[in-house]
C-alpha positions in Angstrom: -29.8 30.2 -32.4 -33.0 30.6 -34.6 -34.8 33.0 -36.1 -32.8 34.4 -38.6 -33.8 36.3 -41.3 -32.7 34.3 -43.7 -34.8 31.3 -42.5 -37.8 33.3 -44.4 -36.1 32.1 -47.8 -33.9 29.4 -47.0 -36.1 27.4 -44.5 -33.9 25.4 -42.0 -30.4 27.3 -42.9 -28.0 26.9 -40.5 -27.4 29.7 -38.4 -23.3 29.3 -39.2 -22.0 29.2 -43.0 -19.1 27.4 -44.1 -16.9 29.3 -46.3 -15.2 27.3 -48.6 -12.3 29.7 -49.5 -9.5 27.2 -48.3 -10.9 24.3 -50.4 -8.5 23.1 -53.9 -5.2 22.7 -52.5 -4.6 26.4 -51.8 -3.7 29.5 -54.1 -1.8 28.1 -56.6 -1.9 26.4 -60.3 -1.7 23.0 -59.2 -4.1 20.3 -60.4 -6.8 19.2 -57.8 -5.1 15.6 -56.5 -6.8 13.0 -55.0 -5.8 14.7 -51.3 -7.9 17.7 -52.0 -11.0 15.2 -52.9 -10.9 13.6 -50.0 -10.5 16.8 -47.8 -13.8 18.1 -49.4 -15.4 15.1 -49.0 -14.2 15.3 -45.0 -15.2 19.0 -44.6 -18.7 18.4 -45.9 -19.2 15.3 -44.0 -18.0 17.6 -40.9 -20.1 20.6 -41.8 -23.3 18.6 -42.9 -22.9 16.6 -39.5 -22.3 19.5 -37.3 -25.6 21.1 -38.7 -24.0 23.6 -40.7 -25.7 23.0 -43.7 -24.7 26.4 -45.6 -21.8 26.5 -47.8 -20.4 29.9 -49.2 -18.1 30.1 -52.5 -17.1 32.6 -54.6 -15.7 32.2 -58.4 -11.9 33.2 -57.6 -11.2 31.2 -54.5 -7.9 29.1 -55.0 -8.5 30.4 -58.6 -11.9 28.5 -59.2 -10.5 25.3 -57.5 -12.8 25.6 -54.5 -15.7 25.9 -56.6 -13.8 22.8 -59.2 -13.0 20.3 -56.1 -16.3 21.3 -54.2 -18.2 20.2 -57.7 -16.3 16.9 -58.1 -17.8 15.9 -54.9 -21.0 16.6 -55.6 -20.8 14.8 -58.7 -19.6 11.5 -57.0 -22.3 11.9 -54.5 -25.5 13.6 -55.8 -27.4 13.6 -52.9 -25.7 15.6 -50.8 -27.2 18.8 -53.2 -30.7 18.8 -51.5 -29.2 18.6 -47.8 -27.3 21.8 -48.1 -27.9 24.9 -49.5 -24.9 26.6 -51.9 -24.2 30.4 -52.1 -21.2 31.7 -54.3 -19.8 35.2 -55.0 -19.1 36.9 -58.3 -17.6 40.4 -59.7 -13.6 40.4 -59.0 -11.3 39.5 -61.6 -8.0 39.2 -60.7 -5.3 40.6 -62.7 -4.7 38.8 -66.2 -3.9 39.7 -69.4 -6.3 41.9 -70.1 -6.2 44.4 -67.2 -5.6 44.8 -63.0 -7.5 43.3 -60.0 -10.3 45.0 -61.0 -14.3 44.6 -59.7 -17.0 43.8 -63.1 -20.6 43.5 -62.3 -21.3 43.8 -65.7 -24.1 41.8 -66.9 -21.9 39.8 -69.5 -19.8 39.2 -66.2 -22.1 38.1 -64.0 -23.4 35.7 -66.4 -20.5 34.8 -67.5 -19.6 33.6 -63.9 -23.1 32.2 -63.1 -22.1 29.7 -65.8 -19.4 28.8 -65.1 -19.8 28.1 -61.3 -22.8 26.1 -62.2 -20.5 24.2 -64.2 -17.7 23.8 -61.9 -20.2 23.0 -59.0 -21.8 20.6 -60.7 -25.2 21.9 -60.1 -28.3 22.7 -61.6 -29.1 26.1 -59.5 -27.2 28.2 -57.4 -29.0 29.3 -53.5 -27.9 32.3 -53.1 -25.5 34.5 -55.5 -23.7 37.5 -53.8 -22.6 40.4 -55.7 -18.7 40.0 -53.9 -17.9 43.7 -54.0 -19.2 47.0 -55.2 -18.4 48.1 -58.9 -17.8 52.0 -59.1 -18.8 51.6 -62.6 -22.1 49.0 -62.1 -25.5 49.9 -63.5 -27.9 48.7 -61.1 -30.5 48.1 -64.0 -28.2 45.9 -65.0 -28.0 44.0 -62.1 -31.6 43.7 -61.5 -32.6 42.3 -65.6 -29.6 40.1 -65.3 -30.7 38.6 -62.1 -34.3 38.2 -63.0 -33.9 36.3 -65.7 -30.9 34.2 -64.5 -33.7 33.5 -61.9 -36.6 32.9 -64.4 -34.1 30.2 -66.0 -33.9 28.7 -62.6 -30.3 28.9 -62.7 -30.0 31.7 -59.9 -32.8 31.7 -56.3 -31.8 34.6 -54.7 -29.3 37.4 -54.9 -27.1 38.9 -51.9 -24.3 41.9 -51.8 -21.0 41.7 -50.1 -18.7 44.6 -48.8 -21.7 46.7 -49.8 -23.1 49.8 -47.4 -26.7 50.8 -46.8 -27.1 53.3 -49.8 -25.2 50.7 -52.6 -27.7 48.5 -51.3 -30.5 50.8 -51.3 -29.9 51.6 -55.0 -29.5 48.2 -55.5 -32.8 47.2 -54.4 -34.7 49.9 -55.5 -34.7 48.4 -59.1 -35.2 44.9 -57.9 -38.6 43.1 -57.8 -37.9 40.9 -54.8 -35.5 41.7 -51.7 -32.0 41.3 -51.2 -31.0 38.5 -48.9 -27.7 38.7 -47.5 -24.9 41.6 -47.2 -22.0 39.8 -46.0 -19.2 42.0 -44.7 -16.2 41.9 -42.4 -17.2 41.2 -38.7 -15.0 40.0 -35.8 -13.8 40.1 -32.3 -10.4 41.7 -34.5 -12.5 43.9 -37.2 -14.9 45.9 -34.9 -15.6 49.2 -36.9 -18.8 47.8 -37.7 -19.6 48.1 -33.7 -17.3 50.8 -33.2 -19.6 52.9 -35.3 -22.3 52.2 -33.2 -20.6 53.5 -29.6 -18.8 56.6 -30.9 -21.9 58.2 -32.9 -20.6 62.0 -32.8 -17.7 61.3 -30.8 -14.0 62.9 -32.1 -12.7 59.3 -30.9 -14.6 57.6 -33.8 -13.4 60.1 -36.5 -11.1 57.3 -38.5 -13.6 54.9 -38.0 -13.9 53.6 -41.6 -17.3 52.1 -42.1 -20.8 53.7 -43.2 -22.7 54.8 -40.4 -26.6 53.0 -40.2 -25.2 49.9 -42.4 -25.9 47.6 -39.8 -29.7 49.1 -39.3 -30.3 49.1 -42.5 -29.6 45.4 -43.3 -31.9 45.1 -40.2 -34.7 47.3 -40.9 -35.2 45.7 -44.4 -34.6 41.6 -43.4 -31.2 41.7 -45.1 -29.3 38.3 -43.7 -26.0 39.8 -42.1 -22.8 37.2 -42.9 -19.6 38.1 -40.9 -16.4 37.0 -42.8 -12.9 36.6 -40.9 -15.1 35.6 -37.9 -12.8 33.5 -36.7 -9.8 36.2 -36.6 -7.4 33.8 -38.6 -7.0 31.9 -35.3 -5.0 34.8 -33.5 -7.5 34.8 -30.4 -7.9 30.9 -30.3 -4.7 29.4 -29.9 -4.0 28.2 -34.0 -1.7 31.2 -34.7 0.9 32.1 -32.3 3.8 33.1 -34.4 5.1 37.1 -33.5 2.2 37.2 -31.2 2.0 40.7 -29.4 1.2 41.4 -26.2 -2.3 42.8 -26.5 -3.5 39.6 -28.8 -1.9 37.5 -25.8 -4.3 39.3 -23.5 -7.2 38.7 -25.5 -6.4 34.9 -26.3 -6.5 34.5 -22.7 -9.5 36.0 -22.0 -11.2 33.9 -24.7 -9.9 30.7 -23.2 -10.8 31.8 -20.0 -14.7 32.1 -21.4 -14.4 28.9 -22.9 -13.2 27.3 -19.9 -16.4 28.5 -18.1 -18.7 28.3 -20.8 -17.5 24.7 -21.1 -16.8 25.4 -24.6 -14.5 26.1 -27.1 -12.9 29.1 -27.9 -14.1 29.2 -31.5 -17.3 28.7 -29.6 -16.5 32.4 -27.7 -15.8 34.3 -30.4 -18.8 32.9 -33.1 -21.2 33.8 -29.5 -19.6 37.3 -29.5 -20.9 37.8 -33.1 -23.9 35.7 -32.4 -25.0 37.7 -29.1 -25.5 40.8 -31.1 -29.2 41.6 -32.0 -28.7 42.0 -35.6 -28.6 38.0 -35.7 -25.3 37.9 -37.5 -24.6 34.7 -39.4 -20.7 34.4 -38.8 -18.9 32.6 -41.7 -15.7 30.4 -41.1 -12.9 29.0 -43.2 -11.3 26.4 -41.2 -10.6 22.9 -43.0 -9.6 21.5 -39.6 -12.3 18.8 -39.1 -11.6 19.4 -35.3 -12.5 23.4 -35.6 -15.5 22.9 -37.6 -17.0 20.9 -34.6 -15.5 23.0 -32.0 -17.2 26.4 -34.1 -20.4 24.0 -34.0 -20.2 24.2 -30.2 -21.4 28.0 -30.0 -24.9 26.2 -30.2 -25.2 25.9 -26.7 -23.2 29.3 -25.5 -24.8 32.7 -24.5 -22.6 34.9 -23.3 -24.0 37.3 -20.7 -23.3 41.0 -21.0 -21.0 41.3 -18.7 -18.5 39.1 -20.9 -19.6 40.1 -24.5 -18.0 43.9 -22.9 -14.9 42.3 -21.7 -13.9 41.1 -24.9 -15.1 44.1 -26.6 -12.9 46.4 -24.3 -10.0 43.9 -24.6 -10.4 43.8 -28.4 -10.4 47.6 -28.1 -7.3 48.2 -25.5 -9.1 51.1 -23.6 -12.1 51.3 -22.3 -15.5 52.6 -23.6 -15.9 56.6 -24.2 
């Protein structure tokens, strides 16, 4: 599990990334408590000693309180900073006073954001910051002054895309003076399109298939880190959620734990391989603050799956098989 392309600017990064959406005591507007300390403290002890050494933010998770509880940690214990690198999204704004959910990756935006995560993270720089989903209205030269100089200030190493297809990022990076790092988009056992796209190329069967065609190549051709978020499919394929299940996820879950129980594994270990076993070196993300999950996703360290079995689950995820 080496060799990604990220490793070129982020030496050492762990091939999985923590995402720290479910940090802060949840979506709400209730203060930070002591509980929600202690949880953080718990999940990066987990992470850090599980070799996942990559934690991912972004400015509205649990309305800022990820980034808030996440910072009050590192402030108590300052030398966790230089044992883990930190990554954090910004350009949604969620509905307030002054307008709708609405996407701004305006440059008074994103520097508006860049300071206040620094702030709330209690840090000095930020790893990686990822542009969290295209603006219809964004002016790429912008983008590109507003990132160099956040990076000249030191506040700001490298900058990433999210949710973003091969030409946004093209443009994108055609006005930049150093290369994009990461594209981080929705992957999973579940979300397929992204693979679908690949096996139905001209085929009537992929005609709904909603995803940009040569996306994944792209990122590839150009060294563009690919982050899978929702890796873990909410837990529907490993046993955590079981509620209304229907009959096809039944089918898959088994499958998975039938891997697991030959892989000696887990079956958080299954799916993160099933990402992992594709070429394009995908870096899944996960979002568990179960202590127990983290280690069990840590597990995938020592799974391959063989062909044979990466197709099974792909048919099963599918319900039919292949054209």
């Amino acid at each position: 599990m080496t060799g990604l392309p990220l490793t070129e600017f982020l030496p050492n990064v762990s091939p999985i990334v923590y995402g720290c959406m479910g940090l802060g005591g949840g979506w709400n507007n209730n203060a930070i408590t002591q509980a929600d300390i202690q949880q953080t403290h718990e999940v990066i002890d987990t992470a850090l000693d599980n070799q996942i050494n990559y934690f991912d933010h972004a400015d509205i998770y649990t309305f800022g309180k990820a980034e808030s509880v996440f910072g009050k940690v590192l402030a108590l214990r300052p030398d966790l900073r230089e044992k883990m690198y930190l990554q954090t999204k910004c350009g949604i704004r969620l509905e307030d006073s002054k307008g709708p959910k609405r996407y701004d990756l305006s440059l008074a935006w994103i520097n508006y954001s860049v300071e206040k995560s620094l702030t709330e993270l209690h840090t000095d720089y930020i790893d990686v910051l990822v542009l969290h989903r295209p603006d219809p209205l964004m002016r790429v030269t912008d983008i590109a002054d507003t990132f160099h100089k956040l990076k000249a200030a030191g506040k700001v190493r490298f900058l990433g895309v999210s949710n973003m297809q091969q030409h946004q990022i093209s443009a994108l990076q055609r006005v930049l003076d150093e290369p994009l790092v990461v594209n981080q988009i929705e992957m999973s056992l579940q979300k397929h399109a992204w693979l679908d796209e690949t096996v139905y190329t001209g085929n009537q069967d992929g005609k709904d298939i909603n995803f940009t065609p040569g996306t994944i190549e792209y990122c590839n051709q150009h060294n563009v880190q690919i982050q899978a978020w929702g890796s873990l499919c909410q837990g529907i394929y490993s046993g955590i959620s079981t509620v209304g299940q229907s009959d096809a996820v039944t089918q898959i879950s088994q499958l998975v734990a039938t891997l697991a129980a030959e892989y000696n594994t887990s079956p958080e270990a299954i799916l993160l391989s099933w990402l992992m076993r594709h070429p394009s070196q995908i870096q899944p993300v996960i979002g568990t603050t179960n202590l127990e999950r983290i280690k069990a996703c840590a597990q995938v360290a020592t799974v391959s799956l063989s062909r044979e079995h990466w197709y099974a689950l792909y048919v099963s995820a599918k319900g039919h098989e292949l054209p």
